[in-house]
C-alpha positions in Angstrom: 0.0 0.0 0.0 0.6 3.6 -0.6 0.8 6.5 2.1 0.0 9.5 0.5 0.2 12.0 3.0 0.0 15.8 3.3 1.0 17.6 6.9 0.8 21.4 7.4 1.5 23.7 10.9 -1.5 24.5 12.7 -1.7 27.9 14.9 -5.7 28.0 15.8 -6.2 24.4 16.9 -9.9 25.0 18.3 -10.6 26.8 14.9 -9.4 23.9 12.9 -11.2 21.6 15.4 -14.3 23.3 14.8 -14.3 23.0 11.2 -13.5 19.6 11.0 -16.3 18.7 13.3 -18.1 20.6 10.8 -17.5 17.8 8.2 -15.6 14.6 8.7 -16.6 11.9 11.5 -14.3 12.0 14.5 -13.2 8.9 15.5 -11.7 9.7 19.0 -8.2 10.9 20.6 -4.9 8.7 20.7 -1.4 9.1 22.1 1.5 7.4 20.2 4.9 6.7 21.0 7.2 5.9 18.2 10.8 4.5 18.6 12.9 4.3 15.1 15.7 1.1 15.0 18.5 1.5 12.3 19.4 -1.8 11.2 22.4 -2.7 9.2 22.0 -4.5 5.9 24.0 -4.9 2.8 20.5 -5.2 0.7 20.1 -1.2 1.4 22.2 1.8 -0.7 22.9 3.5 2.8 23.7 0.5 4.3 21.0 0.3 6.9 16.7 0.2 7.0 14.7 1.7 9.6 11.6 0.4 11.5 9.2 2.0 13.5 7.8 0.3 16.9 4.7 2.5 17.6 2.7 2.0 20.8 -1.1 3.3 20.2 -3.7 2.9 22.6 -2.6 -0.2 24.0 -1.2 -1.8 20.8 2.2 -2.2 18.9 2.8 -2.3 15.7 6.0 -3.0 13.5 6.3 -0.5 10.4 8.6 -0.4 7.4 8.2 2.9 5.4 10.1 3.2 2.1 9.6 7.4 2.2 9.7 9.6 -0.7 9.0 13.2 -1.1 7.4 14.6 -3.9 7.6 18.1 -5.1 4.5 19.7 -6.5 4.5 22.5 -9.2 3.5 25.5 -6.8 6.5 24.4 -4.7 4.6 22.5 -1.9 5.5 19.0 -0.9 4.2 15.8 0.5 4.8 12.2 1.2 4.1 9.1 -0.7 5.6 6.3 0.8 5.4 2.4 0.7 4.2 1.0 3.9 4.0 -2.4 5.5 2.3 -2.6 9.1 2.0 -5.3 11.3 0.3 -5.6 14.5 2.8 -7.5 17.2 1.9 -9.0 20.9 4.5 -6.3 22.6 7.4 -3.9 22.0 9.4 -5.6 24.7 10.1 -8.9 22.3 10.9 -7.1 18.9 13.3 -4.6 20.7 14.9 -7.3 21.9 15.3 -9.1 18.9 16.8 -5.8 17.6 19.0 -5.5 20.5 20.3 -9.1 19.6 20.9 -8.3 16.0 22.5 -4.8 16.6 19.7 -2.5 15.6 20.3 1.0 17.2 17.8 3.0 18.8 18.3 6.1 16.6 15.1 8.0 17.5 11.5 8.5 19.9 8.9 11.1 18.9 5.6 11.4 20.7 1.9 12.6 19.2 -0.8 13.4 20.5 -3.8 13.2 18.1 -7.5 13.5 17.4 -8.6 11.6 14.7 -11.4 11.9 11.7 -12.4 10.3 9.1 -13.5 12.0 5.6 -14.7 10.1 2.3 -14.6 12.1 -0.4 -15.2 10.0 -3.9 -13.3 6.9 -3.7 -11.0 8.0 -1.6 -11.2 7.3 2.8 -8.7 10.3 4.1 -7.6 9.8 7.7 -7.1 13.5 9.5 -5.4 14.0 12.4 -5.0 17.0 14.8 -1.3 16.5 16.4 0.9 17.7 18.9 4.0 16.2 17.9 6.6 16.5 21.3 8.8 19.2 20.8 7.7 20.8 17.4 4.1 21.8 18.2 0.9 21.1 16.7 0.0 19.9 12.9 -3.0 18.9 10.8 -2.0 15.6 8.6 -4.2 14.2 6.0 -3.1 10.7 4.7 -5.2 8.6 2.2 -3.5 4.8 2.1 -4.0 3.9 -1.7 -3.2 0.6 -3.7 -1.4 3.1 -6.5 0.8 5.6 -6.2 0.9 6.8 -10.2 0.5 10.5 -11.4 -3.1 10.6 -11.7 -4.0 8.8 -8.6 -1.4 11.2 -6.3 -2.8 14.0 -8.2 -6.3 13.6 -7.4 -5.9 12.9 -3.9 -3.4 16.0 -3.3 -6.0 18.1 -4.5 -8.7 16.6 -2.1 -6.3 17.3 1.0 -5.3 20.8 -0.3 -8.9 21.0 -0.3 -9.4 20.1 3.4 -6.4 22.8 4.4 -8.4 25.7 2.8 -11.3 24.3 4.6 -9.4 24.6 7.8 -8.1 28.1 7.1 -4.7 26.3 6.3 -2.3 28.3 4.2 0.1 26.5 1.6 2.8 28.4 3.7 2.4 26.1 6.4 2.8 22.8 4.8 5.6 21.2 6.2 8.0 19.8 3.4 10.2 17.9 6.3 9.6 14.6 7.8 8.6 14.8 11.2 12.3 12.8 12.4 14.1 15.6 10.3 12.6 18.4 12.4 13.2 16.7 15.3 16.9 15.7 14.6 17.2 19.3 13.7 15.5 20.5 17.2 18.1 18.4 19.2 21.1 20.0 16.7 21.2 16.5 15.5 22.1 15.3 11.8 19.0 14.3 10.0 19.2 10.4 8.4 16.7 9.6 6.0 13.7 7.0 7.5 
């Protein structure tokens, strides 16, 4: 499957809260905490992978992203990235497979989010309100798609651009930068590509 994602800077949460109860479904409030393993491997350009172990509401899940980011004409950008996800019984097995296979513990990022769902067409788009530790509050808006051609990415950008002038959601605040970018940039860290 296909993430095709779009993530912009909020400054009037309650206002952007508003307006999506105004039109999408809310589906409730979640708190995730995301650790990132780099594991070596001789199958990869940069000579490692990374993996995300997300805890969610009680759950864990394993995640491989392959993450691109695509430039759009008018200079914005967004995401469209290969994901696998699996859910897994606990954290506290997989890190230690990782530990025994010398995976590195390279990053941990908190969000805090509100969640709604908006069909539009074809297409299910999964919003969420976040407060991502240390950077502040965002709006994302992700549709997971079996394509990832042209035409496909090109109609569902337009449905999320469509959603951020809903909000009252400038094009200047669409974030161009993965979210472990900003924070390795926070800490004064180097940025490695998930």
């Amino acid at each position: 499957m296909y993430e095709i994602e779009l993530k912009a800077h909020i400054d009037d949460v309650e206002n952007v809260r508003k307006v999506l109860n105004g039109f999408a479904t809310q589906k409730g409030r979640s708190f995730k905490r995301d650790k990132y393993y780099k594991i070596s491997t001789s199958a990869s350009t940069d000579g490692y992978e990374k993996v995300r172990v997300r805890t969610e509401n009680g759950k864990t899940y394993l995640t491989f992203k392959q993450k691109t980011l695509m430039k759009n004409p008018d200079g914005t950008s967004m995401e469209v990235n290969t994901e696998s996800e699996s859910e897994i019984n606990t954290s506290e097995t997989i890190e230690l497979i990782f530990k025994s296979i010398g995976a590195v513990l390279s990053l941990e990022k908190t969000k805090d989010t509100e969640h709604w769902i908006y069909t539009s067409g074809k297409y299910e788009m999964h919003i969420e309100l976040c407060n991502v530790g240390n950077l502040g509050n965002f709006l994302e808006i992700e549709v997971m798609s079996d394509k990832n051609d042209e035409n496909t990415v090109n109609a569902i950008r337009e449905l999320e651009m469509q959603i951020l002038e809903k909000c009252g959601i400038g094009k200047d605040k669409i974030e161009s930068k993965y979210y472990e970018q900003l924070l390795a940039e926070s800490n004064g860290g180097v940025y490695e590509k998930f």
